[in-house]
C-alpha positions as a Python dict, from the first residue, in 0.01 Angstrom:
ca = {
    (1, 'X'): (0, 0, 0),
    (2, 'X'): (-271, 158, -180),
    (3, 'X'): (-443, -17, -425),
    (4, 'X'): (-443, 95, -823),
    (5, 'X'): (-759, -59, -923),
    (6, 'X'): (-1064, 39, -716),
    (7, 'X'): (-1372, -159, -837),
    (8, 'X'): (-1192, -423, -1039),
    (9, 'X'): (-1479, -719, -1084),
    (10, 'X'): (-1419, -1062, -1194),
    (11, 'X'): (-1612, -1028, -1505),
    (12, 'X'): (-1342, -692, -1608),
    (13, 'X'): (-1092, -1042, -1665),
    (14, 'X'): (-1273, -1120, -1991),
    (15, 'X'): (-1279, -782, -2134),
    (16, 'X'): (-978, -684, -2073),
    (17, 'X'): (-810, -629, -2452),
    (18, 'X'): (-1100, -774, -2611),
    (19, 'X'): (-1352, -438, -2526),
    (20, 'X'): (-1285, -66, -2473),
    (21, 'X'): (-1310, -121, -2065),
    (22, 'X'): (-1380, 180, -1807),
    (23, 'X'): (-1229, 107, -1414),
    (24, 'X'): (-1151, 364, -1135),
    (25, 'X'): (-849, 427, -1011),
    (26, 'X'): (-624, 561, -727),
    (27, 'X'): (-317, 802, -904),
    (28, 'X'): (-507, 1060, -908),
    (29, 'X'): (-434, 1115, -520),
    (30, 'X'): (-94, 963, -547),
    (31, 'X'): (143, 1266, -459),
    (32, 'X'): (370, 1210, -755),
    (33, 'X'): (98, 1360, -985),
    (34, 'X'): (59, 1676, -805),
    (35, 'X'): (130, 2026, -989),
    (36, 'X'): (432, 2052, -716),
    (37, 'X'): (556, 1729, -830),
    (38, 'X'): (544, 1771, -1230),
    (39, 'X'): (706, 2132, -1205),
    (40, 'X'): (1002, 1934, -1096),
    (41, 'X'): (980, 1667, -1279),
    (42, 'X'): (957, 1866, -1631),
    (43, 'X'): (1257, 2064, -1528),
    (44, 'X'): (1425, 1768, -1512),
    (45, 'X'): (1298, 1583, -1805),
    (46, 'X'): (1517, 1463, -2026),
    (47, 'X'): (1546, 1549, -2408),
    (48, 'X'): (1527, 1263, -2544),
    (49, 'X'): (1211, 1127, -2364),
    (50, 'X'): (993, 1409, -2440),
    (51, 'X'): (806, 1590, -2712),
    (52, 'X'): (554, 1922, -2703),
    (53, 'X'): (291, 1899, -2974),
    (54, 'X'): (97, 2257, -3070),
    (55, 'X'): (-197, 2151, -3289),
    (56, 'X'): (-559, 2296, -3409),
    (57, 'X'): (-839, 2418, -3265),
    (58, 'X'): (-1139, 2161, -3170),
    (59, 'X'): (-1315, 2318, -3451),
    (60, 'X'): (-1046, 2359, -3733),
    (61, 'X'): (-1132, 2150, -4044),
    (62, 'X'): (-785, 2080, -4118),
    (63, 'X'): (-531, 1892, -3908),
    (64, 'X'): (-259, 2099, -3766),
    (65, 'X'): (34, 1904, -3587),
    (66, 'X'): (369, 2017, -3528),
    (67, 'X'): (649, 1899, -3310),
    (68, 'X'): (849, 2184, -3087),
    (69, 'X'): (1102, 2233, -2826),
    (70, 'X'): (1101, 2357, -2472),
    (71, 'X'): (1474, 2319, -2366),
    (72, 'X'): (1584, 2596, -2142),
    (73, 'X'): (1256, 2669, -1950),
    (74, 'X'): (1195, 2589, -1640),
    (75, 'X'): (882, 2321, -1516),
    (76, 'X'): (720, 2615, -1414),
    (77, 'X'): (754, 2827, -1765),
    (78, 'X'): (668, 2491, -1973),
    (79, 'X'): (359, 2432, -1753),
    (80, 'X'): (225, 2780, -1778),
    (81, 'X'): (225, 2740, -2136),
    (82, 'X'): (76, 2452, -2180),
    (83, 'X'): (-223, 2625, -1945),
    (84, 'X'): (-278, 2895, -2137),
    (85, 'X'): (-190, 2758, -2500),
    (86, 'X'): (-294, 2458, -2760),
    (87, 'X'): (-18, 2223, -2625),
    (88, 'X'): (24, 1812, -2553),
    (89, 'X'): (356, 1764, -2341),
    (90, 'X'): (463, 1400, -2378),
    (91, 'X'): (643, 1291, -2117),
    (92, 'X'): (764, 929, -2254),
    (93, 'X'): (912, 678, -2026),
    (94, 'X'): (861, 826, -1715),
    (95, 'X'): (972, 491, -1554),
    (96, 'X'): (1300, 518, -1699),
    (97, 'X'): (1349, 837, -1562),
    (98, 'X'): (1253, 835, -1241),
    (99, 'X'): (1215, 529, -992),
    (100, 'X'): (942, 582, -801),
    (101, 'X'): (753, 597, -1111),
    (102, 'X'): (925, 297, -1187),
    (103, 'X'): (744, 176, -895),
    (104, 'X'): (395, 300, -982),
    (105, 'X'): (426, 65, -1304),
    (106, 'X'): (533, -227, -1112),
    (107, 'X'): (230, -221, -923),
    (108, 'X'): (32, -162, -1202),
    (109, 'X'): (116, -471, -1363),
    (110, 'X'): (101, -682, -1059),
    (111, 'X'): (-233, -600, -967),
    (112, 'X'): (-290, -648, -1387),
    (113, 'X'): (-188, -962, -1371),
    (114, 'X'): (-348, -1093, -1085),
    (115, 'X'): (-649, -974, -1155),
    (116, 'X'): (-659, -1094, -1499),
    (117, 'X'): (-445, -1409, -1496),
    (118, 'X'): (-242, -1278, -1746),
    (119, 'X'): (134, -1270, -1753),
    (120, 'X'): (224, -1145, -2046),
    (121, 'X'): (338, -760, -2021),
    (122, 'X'): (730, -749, -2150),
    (123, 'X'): (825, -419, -2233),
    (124, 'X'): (589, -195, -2066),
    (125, 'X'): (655, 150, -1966),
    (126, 'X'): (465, 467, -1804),
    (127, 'X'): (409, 787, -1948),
    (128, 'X'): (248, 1123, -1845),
    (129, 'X'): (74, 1376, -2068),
    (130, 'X'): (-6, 1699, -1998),
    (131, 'X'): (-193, 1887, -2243),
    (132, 'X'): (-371, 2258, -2246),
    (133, 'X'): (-738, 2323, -2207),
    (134, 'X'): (-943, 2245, -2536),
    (135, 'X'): (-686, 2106, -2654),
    (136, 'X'): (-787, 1792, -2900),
    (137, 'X'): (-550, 1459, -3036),
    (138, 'X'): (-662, 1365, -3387),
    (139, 'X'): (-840, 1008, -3498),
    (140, 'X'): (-518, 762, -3443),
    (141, 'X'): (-411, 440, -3366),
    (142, 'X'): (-126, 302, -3181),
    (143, 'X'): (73, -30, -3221),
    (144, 'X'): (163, -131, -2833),
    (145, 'X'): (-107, -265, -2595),
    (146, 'X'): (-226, 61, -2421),
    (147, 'X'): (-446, 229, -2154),
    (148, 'X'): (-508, 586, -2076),
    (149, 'X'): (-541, 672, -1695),
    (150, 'X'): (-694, 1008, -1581),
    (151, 'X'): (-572, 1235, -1302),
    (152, 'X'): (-688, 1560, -1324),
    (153, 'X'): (-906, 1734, -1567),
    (154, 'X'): (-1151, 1600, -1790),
    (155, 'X'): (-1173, 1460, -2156),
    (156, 'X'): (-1372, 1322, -2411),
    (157, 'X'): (-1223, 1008, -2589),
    (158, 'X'): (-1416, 804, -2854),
    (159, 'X'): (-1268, 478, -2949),
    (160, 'X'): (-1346, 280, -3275),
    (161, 'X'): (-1322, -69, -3366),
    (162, 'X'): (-942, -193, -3500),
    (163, 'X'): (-1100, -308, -3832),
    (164, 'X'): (-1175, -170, -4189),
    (165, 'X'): (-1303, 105, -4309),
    (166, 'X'): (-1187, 279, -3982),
    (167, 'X'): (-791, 102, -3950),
    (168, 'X'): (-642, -84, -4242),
    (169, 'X'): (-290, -313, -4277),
    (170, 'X'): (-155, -71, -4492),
    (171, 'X'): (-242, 216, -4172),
    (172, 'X'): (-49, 25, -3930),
    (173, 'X'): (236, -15, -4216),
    (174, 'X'): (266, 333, -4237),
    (175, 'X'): (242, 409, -3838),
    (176, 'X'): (518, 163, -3791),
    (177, 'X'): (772, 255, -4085),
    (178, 'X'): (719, 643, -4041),
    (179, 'X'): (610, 697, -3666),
    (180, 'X'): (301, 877, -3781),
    (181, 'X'): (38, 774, -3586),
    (182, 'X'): (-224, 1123, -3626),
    (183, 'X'): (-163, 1041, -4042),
    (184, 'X'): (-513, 786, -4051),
    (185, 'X'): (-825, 910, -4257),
    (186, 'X'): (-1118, 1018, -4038),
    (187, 'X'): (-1499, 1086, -4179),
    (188, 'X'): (-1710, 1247, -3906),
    (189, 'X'): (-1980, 957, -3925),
    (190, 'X'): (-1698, 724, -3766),
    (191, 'X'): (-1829, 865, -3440),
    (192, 'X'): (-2179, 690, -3533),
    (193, 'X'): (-1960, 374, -3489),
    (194, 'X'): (-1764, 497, -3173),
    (195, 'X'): (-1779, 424, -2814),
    (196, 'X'): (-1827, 731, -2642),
    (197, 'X'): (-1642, 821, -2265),
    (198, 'X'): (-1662, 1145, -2078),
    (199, 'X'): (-1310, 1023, -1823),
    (200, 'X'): (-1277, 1181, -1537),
    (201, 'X'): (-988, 1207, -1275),
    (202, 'X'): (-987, 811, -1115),
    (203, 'X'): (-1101, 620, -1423),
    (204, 'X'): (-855, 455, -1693),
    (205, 'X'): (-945, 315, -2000),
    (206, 'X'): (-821, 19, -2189),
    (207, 'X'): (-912, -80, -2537),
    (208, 'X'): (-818, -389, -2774),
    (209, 'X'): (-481, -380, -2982),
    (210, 'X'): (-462, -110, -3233),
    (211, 'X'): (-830, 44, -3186),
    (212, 'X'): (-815, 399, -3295),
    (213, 'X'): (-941, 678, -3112),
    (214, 'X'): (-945, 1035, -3089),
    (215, 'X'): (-964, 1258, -2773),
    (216, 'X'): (-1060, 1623, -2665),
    (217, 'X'): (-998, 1803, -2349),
    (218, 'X'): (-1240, 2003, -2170),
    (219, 'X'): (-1229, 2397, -2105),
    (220, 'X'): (-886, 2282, -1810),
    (221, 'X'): (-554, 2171, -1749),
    (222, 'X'): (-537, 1813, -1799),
    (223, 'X'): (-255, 1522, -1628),
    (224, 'X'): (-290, 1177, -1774),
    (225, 'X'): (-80, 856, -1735),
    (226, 'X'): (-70, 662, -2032),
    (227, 'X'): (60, 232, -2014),
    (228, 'X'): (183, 56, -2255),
    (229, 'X'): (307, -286, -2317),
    (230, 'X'): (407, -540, -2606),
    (231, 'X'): (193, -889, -2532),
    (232, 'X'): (254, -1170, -2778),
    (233, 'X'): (-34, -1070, -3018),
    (234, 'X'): (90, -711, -3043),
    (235, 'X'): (475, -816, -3107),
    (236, 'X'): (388, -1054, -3399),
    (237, 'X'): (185, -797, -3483),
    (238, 'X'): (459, -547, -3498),
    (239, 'X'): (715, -748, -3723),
    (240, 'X'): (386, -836, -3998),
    (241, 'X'): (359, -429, -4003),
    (242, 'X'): (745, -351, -4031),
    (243, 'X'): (796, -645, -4293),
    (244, 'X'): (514, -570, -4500),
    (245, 'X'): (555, -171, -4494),
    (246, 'X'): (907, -198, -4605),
    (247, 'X'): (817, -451, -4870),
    (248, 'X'): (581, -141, -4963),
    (249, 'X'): (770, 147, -4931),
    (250, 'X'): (1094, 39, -4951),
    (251, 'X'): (1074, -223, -5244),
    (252, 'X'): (750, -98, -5453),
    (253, 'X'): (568, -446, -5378),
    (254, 'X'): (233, -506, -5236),
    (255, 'X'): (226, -785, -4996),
    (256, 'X'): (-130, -934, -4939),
    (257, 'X'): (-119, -1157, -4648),
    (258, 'X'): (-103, -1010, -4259),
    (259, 'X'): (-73, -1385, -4097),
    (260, 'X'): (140, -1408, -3760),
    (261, 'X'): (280, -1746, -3783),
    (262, 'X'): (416, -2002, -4038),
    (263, 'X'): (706, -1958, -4276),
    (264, 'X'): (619, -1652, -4446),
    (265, 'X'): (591, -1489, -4065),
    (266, 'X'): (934, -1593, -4029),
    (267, 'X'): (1048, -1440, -4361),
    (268, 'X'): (956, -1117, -4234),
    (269, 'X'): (1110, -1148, -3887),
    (270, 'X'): (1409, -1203, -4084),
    (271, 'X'): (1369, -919, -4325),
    (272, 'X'): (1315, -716, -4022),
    (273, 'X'): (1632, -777, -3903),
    (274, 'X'): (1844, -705, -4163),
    (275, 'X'): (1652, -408, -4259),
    (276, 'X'): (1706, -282, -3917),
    (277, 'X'): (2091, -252, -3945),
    (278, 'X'): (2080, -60, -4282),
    (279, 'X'): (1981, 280, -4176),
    (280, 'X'): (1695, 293, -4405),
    (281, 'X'): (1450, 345, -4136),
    (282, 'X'): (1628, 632, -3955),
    (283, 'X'): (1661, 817, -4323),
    (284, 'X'): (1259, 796, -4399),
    (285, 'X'): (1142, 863, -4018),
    (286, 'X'): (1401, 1169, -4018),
    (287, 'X'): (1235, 1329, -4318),
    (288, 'X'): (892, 1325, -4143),
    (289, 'X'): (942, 1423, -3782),
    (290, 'X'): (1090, 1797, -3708),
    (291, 'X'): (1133, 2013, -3502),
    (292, 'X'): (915, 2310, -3644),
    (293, 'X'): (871, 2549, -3342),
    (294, 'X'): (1071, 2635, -2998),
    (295, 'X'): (871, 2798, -2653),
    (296, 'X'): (1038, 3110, -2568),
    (297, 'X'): (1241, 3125, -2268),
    (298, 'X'): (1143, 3438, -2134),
    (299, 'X'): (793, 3444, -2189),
    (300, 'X'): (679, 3103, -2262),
    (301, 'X'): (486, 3155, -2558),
    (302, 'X'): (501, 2958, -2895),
    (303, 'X'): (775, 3104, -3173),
    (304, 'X'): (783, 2982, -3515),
    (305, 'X'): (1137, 2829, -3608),
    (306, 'X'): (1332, 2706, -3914),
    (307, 'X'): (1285, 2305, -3910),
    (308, 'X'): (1604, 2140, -3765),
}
């Protein structure tokens, strides 16, 4: 069996999670990732597991994001448009779809975890995006553990550090109660503060919990796998977020402290669950993600359609 993880060195063990870490990989000649192999496996793709994103140009001073739908094309159609438009196909839980991909994760971990010592990657799942030439994902942060693997084109991805001014409590409130994670103020001089990495097909990044970071493709085509997983330090981390953003948008209050442990940390876990059988959170994320355009099925290109 191939290995994932081409120069791993021992010293990689210590900054893994704690800095933004560069490594080479091997997907990027694993036959699962060929064109051949993601024509079929978009044709396939179910609904539920994936989204198509049409936003701005690299140059565009104001953030354009919307959400579509691809349903009824073929892997072929939705692939061609994404090459020749300003598209990000998310193909979520590729694991879950498909086993052998299943088995790509698997690996991945294994080889994580004996190369770091670490054993602490519940929930974890694979994902592959494919996204147009020039195409660009806005300053953002996400809550999961995650790591960005190329395999064919090229991108530019700056990553910031997961503190103030450039991430806040009351950012990853609102990324966990509303699923917005592109909604985070960005000032240009942020990139004076930014590591920098031009990623190529056979390196992967990895950054510490929650560091925000923007990316931009080059002039091609570009397949990435993204990882993520749910360590300790990003669950407890998870529940403070969901607690104290419901506290703020649900009940008007402003709560001050972001600690992980003790009895206010369990208050929360239990708010969390009661709040979580209410229906409160479906109502608010419903009123912020739609559906606001469809890909034709005949020609592939982007139409304008009534939100649904």
């Amino acid at each position: 069996m191939t290995s994932i993880f081409t120069d791993w060195q021992p010293q990689h063990a210590s900054l893994w999670g704690r800095h933004p870490l560069c490594l080479r990989h091997s997907l990027h000649e694993n036959p699962l990732f060929t064109r051949e192999a993601l024509v079929d496996l978009i044709s396939r793709y179910p609904r539920e597991h994936y989204s198509i994103i049409h936003m701005g140009a690299q140059q565009e001073p104001e953030r354009y994001w919307k959400e579509g739908d691809a349903q009824g094309l073929s892997g072929d159609q939705v692939l061609e448009a994404v090459e020749s438009g300003r598209f990000w196909l998310n193909l979520r839980c590729t694991d879950r779809v498909d086993a052998r991909y299943a088995s790509v994760l698997a690996q991945m971990f294994s080889e994580i975890e004996s190369n770091t010592g670490q054993s602490d990657f519940p929930m974890s799942s694979l994902g592959i995006l494919v996204s147009s030439p020039n195409a660009q994902v806005y300053f953002h942060s996400d809550l999961p553990n995650q790591s960005l693997w190329q395999v064919s084109g090229q991108k530019t991805v700056w990553i910031y550090p997961p503190s103030p001014p450039f991430l806040t409590g009351e950012d990853l409130e609102r990324i966990a109660i509303f699923e917005l994670e592109v909604d985070l103020k960005y000032e240009t001089w942020y990139d004076e503060h930014a590591i920098q990495f031009e990623l190529q097909p056979g390196q992967m990044l990895h950054w510490p919990l929650n560091a925000p970071h923007r990316v931009t493709n080059h002039d091609c085509l570009n397949v990435s796998v993204t990882t993520e997983y749910w360590a300790d330090d990003a669950r407890r981390s998870h529940r403070v977020n969901m607690a104290n953003g419901t506290l703020r948008h649900r009940f008007g209050l402003q709560p001050r402290s972001r600690s992980t442990s003790g009895a206010g940390f369990f208050a929360k876990s239990l708010l969390n669950s009661v709040i979580s059988r209410t229906g409160w959170l479906e109502k608010v994320r419903s009123q912020t993600r739609t559906i606001e355009f469809e890909l034709d099925n005949q020609t592939g290109q982007r139409d304008e359609v009534a939100s649904k």
